[in-house]
C-alpha positions in Angstrom: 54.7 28.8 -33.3 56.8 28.3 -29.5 58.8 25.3 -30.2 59.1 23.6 -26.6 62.4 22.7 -25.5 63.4 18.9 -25.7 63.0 17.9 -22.0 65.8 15.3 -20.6 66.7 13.5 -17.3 69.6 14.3 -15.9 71.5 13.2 -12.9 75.2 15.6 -11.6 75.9 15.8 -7.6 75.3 19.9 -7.2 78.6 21.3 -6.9 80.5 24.7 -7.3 81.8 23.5 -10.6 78.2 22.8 -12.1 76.0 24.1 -10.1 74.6 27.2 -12.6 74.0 24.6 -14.5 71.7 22.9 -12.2 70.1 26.1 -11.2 69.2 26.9 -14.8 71.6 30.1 -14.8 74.2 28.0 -17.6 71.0 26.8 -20.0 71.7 24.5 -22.6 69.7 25.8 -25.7 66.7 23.9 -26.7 66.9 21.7 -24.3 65.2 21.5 -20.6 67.5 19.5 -18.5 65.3 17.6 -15.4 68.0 17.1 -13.1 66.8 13.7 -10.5 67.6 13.6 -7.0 70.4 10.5 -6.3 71.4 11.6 -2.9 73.9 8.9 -3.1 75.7 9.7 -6.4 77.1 5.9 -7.0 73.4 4.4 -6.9 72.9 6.8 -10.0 76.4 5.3 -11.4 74.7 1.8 -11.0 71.2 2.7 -12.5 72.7 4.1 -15.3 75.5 1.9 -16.5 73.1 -1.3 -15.8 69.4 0.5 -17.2 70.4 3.6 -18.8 68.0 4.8 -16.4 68.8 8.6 -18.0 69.4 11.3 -20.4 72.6 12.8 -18.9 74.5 11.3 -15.8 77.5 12.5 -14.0 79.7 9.2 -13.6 82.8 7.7 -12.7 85.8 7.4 -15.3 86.5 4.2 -14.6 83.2 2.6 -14.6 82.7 4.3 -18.3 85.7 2.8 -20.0 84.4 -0.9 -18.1 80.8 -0.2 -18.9 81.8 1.3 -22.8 84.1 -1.8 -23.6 81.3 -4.4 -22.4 78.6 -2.7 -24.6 76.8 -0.3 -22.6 75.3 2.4 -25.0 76.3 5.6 -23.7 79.1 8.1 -24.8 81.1 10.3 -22.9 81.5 13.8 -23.0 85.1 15.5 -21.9 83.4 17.4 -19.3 85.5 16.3 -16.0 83.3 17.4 -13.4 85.6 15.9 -10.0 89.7 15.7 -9.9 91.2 15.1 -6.3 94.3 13.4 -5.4 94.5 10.1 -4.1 97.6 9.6 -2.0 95.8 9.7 1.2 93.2 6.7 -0.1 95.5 3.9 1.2 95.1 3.8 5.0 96.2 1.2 7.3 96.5 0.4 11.1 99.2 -0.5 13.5 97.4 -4.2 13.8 98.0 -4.8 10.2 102.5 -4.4 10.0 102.0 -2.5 7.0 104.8 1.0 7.0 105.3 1.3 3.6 103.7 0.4 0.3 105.9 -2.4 -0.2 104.8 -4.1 3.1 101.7 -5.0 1.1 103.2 -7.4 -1.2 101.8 -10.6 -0.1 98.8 -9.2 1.9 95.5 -8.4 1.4 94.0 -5.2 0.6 90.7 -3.7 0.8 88.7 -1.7 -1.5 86.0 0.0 -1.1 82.6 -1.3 -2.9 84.3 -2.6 -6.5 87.9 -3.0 -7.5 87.1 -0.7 -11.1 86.0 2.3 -8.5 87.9 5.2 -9.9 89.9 5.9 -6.8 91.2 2.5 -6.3 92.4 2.3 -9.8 94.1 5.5 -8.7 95.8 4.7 -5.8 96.8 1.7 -7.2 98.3 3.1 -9.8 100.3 5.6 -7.0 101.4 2.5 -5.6 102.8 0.6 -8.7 104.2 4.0 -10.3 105.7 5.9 -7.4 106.6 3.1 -4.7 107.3 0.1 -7.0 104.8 -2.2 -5.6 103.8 -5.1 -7.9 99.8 -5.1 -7.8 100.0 -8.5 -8.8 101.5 -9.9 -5.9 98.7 -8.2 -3.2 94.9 -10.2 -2.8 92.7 -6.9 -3.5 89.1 -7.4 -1.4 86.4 -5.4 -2.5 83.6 -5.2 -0.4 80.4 -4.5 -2.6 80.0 -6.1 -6.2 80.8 -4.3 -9.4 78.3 -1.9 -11.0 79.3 -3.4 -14.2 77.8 -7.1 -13.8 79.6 -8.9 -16.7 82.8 -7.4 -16.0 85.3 -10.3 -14.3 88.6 -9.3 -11.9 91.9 -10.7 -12.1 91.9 -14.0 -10.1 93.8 -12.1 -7.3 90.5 -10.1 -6.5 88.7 -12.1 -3.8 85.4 -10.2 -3.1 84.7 -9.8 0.6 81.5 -11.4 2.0 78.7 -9.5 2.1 78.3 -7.2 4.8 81.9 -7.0 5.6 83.1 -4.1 7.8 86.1 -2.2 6.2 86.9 -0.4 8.5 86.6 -3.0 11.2 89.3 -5.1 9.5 91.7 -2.7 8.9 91.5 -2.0 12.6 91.7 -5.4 13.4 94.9 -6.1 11.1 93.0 -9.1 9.3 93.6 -6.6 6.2 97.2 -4.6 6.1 95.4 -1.7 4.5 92.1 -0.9 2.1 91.5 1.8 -0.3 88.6 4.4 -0.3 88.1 4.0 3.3 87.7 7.6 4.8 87.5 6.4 8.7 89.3 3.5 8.4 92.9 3.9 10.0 96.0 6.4 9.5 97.3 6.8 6.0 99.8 4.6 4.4 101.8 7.0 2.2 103.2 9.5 4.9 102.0 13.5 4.4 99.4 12.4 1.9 98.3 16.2 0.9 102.0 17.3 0.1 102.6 13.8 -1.7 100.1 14.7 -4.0 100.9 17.9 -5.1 104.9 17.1 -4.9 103.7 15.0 -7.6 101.1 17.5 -9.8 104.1 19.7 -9.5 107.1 17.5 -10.5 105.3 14.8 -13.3 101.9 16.6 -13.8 100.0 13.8 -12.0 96.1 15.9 -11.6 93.9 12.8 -11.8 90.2 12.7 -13.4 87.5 11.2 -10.9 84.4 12.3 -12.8 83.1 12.9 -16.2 79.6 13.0 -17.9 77.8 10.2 -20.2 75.1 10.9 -22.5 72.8 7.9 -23.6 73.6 6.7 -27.7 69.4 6.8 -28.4 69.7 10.5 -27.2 72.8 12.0 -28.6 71.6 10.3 -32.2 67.8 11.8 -31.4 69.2 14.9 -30.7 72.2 16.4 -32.9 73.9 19.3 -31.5 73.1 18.1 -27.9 76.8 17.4 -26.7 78.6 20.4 -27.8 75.5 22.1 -26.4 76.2 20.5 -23.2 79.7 21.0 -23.0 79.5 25.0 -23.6 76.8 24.9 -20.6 79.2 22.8 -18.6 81.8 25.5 -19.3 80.3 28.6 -19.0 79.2 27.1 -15.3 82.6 26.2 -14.9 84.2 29.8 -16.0 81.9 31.3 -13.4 82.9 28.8 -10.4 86.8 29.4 -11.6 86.5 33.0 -11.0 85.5 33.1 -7.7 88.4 30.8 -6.4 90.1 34.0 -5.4 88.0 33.6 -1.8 87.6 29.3 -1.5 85.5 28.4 1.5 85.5 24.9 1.8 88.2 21.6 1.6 87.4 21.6 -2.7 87.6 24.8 -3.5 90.8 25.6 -1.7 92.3 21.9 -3.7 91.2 23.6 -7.0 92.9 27.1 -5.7 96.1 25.8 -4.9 96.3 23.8 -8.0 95.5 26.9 -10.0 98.6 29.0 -7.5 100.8 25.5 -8.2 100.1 25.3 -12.6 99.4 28.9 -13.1 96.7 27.0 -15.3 92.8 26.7 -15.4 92.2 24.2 -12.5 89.5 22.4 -14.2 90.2 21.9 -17.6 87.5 20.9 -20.2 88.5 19.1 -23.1 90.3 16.4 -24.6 93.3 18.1 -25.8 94.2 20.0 -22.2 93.4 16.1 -20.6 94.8 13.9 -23.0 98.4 13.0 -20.4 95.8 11.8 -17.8 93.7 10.7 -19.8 96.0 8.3 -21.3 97.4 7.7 -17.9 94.0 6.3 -16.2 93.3 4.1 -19.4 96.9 2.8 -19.1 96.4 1.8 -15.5 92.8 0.1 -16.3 94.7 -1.8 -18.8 97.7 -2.8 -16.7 95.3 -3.7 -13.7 93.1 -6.1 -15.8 89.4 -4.3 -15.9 90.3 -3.6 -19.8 91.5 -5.8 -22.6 93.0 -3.3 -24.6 93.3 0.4 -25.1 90.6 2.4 -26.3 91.2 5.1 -29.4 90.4 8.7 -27.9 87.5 8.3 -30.6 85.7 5.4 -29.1 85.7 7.0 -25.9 84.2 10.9 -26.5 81.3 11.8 -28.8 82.7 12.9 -32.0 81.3 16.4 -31.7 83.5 17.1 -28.5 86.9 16.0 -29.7 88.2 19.3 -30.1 86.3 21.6 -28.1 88.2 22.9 -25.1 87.3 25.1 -21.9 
């Protein structure tokens, strides 16, 4: 008897660090993943965090650890699919007065759709941790709603009205500076690319963007499924690694350099080669109000993950 593989939706941007798994070339074994098109990766983020709307879903570390601590039944897996740096995500323009980061005491901010986006929580945290700026004391405008809809901000985040044009404002100076904005002004942090590695190389600072969430109904329907997705993840992963030697585009050459600057794997799998950023991201969500407390490791990654690395 041909036992048919369990067929699941799944939702991942294409990308050189997944893509044999898309393609079908890194299978996961009994399993047939339907990968959706999203072209607009965030709408996926929204369908899924507010209708489970999937099996599998590429989505946004942040908006996991908010979704996860209001109830949403989905579990990570420690498969970190985008890393960047985030130095050059606080732009400003001449119209606004803001030089450095501590102009923006006192101002307000921009953010790009919600204030739990990944990057801003990021940047934010750049801001507090390397230039001493007190988050507190800046009004933070977001201009698009949060994906997680019982989530509530800190009283000092003022949504912007709808249909509000970042950019514009920045350019205008009726903001000092926003976050997330790629055309939006100049940077705020000066030589944004060499800030960022100056500081993977001196405190380690490689921050998470992405990771993947599996639904609770389908990881308990289907045991074996998330360390059968993680291998896939990895063995897609190990091939993408090993062509770095010739990058071709902006990502790839971020991932080479960061493997010439570590000596390391540049995209580490796992809990145990993540757990200082890990840590770090969670601490800034806690410190900038969209948690109440600190999640265990445990609540956060399916149990059959926790100690598989790659």
């Amino acid at each position: 008897m041909v036992i048919m593989p369990v067929k699941l939706t799944a939702v991942t941007r294409p990308q050189g660090n997944n893509r044999a798994v898309v393609e079908g070339r890194a299978p996961v074994p009994g399993f047939a993943l339907d990968f959706q098109q999203v072209p607009v990766l965030v709408h996926a983020f929204r369908r899924m965090v507010r209708e489970l709307a999937y099996d599998v879903c590429e989505m946004a570390f942040t908006t996991y650890l908010c979704a996860k601590a209001h109830g949403t039944p989905f579990t990570a897996l420690p498969i970190f699919l985008v890393r960047g740096f985030h130095h050059g995500a606080i732009v400003h323009s001449p119209a606004g007065g803001a030089k450095t980061p501590a102009d923006l005491a006192g101002r307000p901010v921009g953010v790009s759709r919600g204030y739990t986006v990944t990057t801003g929580v990021w940047a934010r945290g750049i801001l507090q941790d390397e230039y001493g700026l007190d988050l507190d004391r800046v009004t933070w405008r977001p201009s698009g709603d949060e994906h997680v809809a019982r989530y509530r901000p800190p009283r000092n985040v003022l949504p912007l009205p709808p249909g509000s044009d970042l950019p514009a404002l920045v350019a205008s100076g009726d903001l000092a500076a926003a976050v997330g904005v790629e055309d939006g002004g100049q940077p705020l942090i000066a030589d944004p690319v060499g800030a960022g590695f100056a500081a993977l190389r001196e405190r380690g600072l490689y921050p998470i963007n992405h990771l993947v969430v599996v639904r609770d109904a389908t990881l308990r329907a289907n045991p074996g499924l998330a360390a059968a997705l993680f291998e896939a993840f990895a063995a897609a992963k190990r091939e993408y690694v090993a062509g770095l030697s010739t990058p071709d585009n902006p990502t790839d050459r971020m991932y080479r350099r960061v493997l010439d600057i570590t000596g390391e794997d540049p995209l580490p799998y796992g809990v145990a080669p993540n757990r200082a950023m890990i840590d770090q991201l969670v601490g800034h969500a806690v410190r900038q109000r969209i948690l109440d407390r600190r999640p265990a490791v445990a609540e956060m990654f399916d149990e059959s993950t926790l100690h598989l690395t790659a």
